[in-house]
N, C-alpha and C positions, 0 to 999 in steps of 0.2 A: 249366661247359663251357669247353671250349678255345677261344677267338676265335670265340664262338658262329654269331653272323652270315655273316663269311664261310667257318667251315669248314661252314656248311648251303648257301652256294651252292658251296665246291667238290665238295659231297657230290654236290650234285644235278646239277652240270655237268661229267664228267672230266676236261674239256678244262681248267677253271680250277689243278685240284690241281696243285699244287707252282709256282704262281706266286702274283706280288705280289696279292692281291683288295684292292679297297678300296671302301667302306659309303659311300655319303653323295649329297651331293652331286655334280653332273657340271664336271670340268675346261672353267674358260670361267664359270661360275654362281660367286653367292654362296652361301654355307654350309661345312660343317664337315665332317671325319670323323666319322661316326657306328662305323665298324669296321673294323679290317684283320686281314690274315692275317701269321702271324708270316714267311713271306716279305716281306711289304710291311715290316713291322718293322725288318728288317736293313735298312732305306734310311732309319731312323727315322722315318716316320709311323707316328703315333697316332692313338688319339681324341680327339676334338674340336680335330683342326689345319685351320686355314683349309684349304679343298680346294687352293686356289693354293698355299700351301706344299706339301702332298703332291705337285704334279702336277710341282712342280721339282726334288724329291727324286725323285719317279720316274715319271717319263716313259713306262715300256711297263708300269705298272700296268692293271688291270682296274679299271675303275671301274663302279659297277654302284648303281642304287637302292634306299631300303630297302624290302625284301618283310618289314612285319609281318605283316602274314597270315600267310605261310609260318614266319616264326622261331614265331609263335603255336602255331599247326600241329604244329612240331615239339615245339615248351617240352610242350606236352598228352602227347603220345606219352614224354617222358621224365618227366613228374610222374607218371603211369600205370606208369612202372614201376616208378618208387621207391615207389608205394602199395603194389609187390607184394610190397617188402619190409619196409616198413613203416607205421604206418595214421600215426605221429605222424612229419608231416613238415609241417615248414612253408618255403613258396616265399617266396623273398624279392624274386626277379625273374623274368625269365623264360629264365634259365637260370642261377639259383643255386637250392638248395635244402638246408636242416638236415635230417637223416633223427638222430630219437633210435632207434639201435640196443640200446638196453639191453634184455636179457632175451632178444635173440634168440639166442643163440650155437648154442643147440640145433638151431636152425632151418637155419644156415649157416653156423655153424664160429667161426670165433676173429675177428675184429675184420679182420685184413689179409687171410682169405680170404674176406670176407662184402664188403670193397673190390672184391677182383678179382671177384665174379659180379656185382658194380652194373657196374664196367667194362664186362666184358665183355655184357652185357644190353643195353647203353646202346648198343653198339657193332653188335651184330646187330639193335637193331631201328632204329638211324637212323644206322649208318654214320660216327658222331662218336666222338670220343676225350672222355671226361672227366678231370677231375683230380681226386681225394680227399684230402681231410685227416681227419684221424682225431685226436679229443683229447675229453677229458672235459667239454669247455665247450665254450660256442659258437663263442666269440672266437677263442682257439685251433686250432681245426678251419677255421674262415674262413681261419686266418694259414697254417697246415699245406698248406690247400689250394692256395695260390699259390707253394709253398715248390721245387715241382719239375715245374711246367707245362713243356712242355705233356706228355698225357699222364701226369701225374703222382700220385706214391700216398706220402704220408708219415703218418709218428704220432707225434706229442708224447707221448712218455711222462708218466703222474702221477710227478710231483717232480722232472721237469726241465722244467719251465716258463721259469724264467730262463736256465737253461744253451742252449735252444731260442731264446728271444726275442734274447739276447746277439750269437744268428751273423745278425742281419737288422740291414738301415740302419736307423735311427731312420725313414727315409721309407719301409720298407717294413711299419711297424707300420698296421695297417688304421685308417681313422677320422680319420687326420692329414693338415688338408691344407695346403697352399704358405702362408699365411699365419702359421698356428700353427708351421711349419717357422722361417719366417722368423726369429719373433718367440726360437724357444730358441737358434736358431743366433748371434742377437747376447748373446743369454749365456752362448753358449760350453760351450749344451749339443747335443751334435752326435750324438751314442751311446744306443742305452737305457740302458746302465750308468749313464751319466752326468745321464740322465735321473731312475733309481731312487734318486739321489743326494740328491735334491730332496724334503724332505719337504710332506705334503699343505697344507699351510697354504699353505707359499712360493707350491704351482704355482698355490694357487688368487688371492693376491694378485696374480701376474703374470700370469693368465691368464682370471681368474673363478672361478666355483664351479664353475659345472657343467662349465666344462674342466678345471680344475685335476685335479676329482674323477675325471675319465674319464682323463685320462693317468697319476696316477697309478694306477688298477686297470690299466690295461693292460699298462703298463711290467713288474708283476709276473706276467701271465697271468692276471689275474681279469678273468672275465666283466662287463662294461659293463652287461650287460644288456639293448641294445638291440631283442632281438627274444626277447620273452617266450614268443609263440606262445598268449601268454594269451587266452581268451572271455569280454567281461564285457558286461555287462547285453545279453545274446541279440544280439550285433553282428556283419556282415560286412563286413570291410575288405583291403583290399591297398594297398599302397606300392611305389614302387619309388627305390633309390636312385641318384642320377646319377653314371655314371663320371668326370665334370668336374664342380664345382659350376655351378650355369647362371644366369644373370638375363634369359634368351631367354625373355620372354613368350611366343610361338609355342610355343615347346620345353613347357613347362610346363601352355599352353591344350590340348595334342593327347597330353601324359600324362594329365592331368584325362580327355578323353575317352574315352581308353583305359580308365583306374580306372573311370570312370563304369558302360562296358559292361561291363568286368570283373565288379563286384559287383552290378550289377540280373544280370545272367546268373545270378550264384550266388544272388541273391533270387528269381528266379523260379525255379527250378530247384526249389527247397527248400519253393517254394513259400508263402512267405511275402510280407509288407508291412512294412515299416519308415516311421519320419515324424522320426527325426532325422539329420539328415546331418552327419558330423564330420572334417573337416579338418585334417589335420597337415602342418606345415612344419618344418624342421629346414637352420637356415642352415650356413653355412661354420665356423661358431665353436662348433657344438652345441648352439645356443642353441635347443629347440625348442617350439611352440607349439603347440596344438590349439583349434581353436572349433568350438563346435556350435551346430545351427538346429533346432529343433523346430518341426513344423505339425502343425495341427490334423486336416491329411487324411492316410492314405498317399502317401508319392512315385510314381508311378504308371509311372515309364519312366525309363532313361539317359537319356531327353534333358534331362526334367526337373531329376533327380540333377547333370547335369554343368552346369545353367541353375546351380543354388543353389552348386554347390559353384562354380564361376566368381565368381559376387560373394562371395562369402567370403574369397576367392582377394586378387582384386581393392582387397579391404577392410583385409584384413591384411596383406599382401606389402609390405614396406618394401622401394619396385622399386630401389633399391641395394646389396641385402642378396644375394651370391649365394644359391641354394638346393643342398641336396647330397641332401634327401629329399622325398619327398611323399607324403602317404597321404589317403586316402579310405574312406570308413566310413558303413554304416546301421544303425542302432542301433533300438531301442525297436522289435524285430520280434516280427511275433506271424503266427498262419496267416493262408494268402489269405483266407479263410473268414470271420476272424471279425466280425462286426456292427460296422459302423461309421456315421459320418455319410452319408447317400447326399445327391450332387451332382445337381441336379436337372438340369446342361446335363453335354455331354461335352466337355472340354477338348480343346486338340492334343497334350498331355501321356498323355490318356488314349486317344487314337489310334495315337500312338506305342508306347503300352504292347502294342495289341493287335500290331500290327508285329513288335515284338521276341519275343513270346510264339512268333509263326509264323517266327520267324529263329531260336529258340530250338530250337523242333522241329523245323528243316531241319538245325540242329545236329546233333543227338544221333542223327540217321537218317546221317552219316557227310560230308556237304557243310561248307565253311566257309562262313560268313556274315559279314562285319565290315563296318563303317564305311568307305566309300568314300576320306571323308578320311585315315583311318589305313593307308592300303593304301602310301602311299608319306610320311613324314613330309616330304620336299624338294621336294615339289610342293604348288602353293595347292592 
């Protein structure tokens, strides 16, 4: 989506369109950008700029709270549509999305006119502009995607992969961030070219393995692999990655909570129980980790899920290390049904559960329900 956030408030407010919007914090507070609109942009604010820098770049901006709820809201209404053209789609936030089109053609024409009816669909049922990229891999379609925002619609042809990546900065290849920049630019590698120059040994002695090995796939147009879309052992999980890498404990405690409700919703929905909860981190360098916690009982509610998955957090997080992913996952799922230990007292875990089961049901009857705390991230 194009400047997700605030092209949903200039959607919903007329009066905001075709002015500077800006996401976050209020001018006068501490905090950040959380989003601007590519008006605000021409005065160069971004995301994650101290709000006081934005407010002296621009002064008759709009500054406005975040409404997750509302981007929530809307992200649903466009995963909904993209189901309607494809059932394999996997979300990566909540306003990205991979749609595997293969095999549709029949359904919707050639590849750039099966683009323009996601457009245009996108556009009539909420009023937003999307941008498409179109390529045989992930990687490519993510880099395609950003190639001709806003608005935008490109295709990486198969077998101009390199001749594609050549016309982009080195800093507009996805995945790379100010650090790893830094680190090529004192060797005087400044280009992709210059980059694909570098055989996979070198990058990995100067860089690591697991970097070395991702810049060099990339450099070329091979898929990384980052987002398999894979199911293993009966698991539900979501991630979401950060537009800035973050080390804002706060930042990270109120995405946890968000992943939390995110996947007990889809656990209860499906109507199932899980009892191991799994954890992924992925720092600034690529460097990513996972840990998992098994109990003996089912997890019984978000609030539970985001209790454990917090000290896991807490336990692993090397709190100097920025973060650029985080994912959350329940694994070892089986139905609500079947036979287990029974608890002879009721926890608040398991009060919790009944709560969210009837916030679930006010769900699906057309009402939203969320977390009080996640209604604005910049407020306690």
């Amino acid at each position: 989506m194009d400047a997700f956030y605030a092209s949903v408030e200039q959607a919903d407010n007329s009066e905001y369109q075709g002015r500077p919007v800006i996401i976050g914090a209020s001018p006068g507070h501490r905090g950040v950008v959380a989003a601007c609109s590519y008006e605000a942009r021409k005065f160069g604010v971004h995301s994650a700029m101290p709000i006081s820098h934005a407010y002296s770049m621009c002064r008759d901006g709009i500054y406005l709270p975040v409404r997750m709820s509302r981007y929530q809201e809307v992200s649903r209404q466009i995963m909904a549509a993209f189901n309607d053209f494809t059932p394999d789609v996997i979300q990566i936030s909540v306003d990205e999305a991979f749609l595997n089109m293969t095999g549709t053609e029949k359904l919707f024409g050639t590849p750039e006119e099966t683009a323009h009816k996601i457009k245009a669909r996108i556009k009539k049922d909420t009023n937003l502009n999307i941008s498409v990229g179109i390529a045989h891999n992930k990687f490519l379609a993510k880099l395609a995607s950003e190639y001709k925002k806003p608005d935008g619609l490109y295709i990486v042809q198969k077998g101009k992969e390199i001749e594609f990546i050549d016309t982009l900065k080195l800093g507009d290849l996805w995945g790379l961030g100010k650090k790893t920049l830094e680190r090529l630019e004192k060797i005087n590698i400044t280009t992709p070219a210059k980059l694909r120059n570098k055989e996979q040994s070198e990058l990995k002695d100067l860089l690591g393995s697991s970097s070395g090995e991702f810049l060099y796939k990339i450099v070329r147009g091979i898929d990384p692999g980052m987002y398999t879309g894979e199911i293993k052992n009966r698991s539900l999980s979501n991630e979401i990655t950060f537009g800035e890498d973050t080390t804002d404990a706060e930042v990270l405690n109120l995405t946890l909570l968000e992943l939390s409700y995110k996947v007990m919703f889809r656990v209860l929905e499906d109507n199932e129980k899980g009892r191991t909860v799994q954890l992924k981190l992925r720092y600034s360098d690529f460097t990513t980790i996972t840990v998992r916690e098994t109990h003996n009982s089912p997890i019984n509610s978000a609030e539970e899920l985001f209790s454990i998955a917090n000290k896991l957090l807490n336990k692993k997080w090397k709190k100097s290390e920025a973060i650029r992913l985080i994912g959350l996952g329940l694994s070892s799922l089986e139905n609500i049904n079947t036979p287990g230990q029974i608890e002879l007292f009721e926890d608040n875990y398991e009060q919790s559960k009944k709560v969210e089961q009837v916030a679930l049901a006010i769900r699906k009857k057309g009402s939203k329900l969320t977390k009080a705390s996640l209604l604005d991230r910049n407020k306690p």
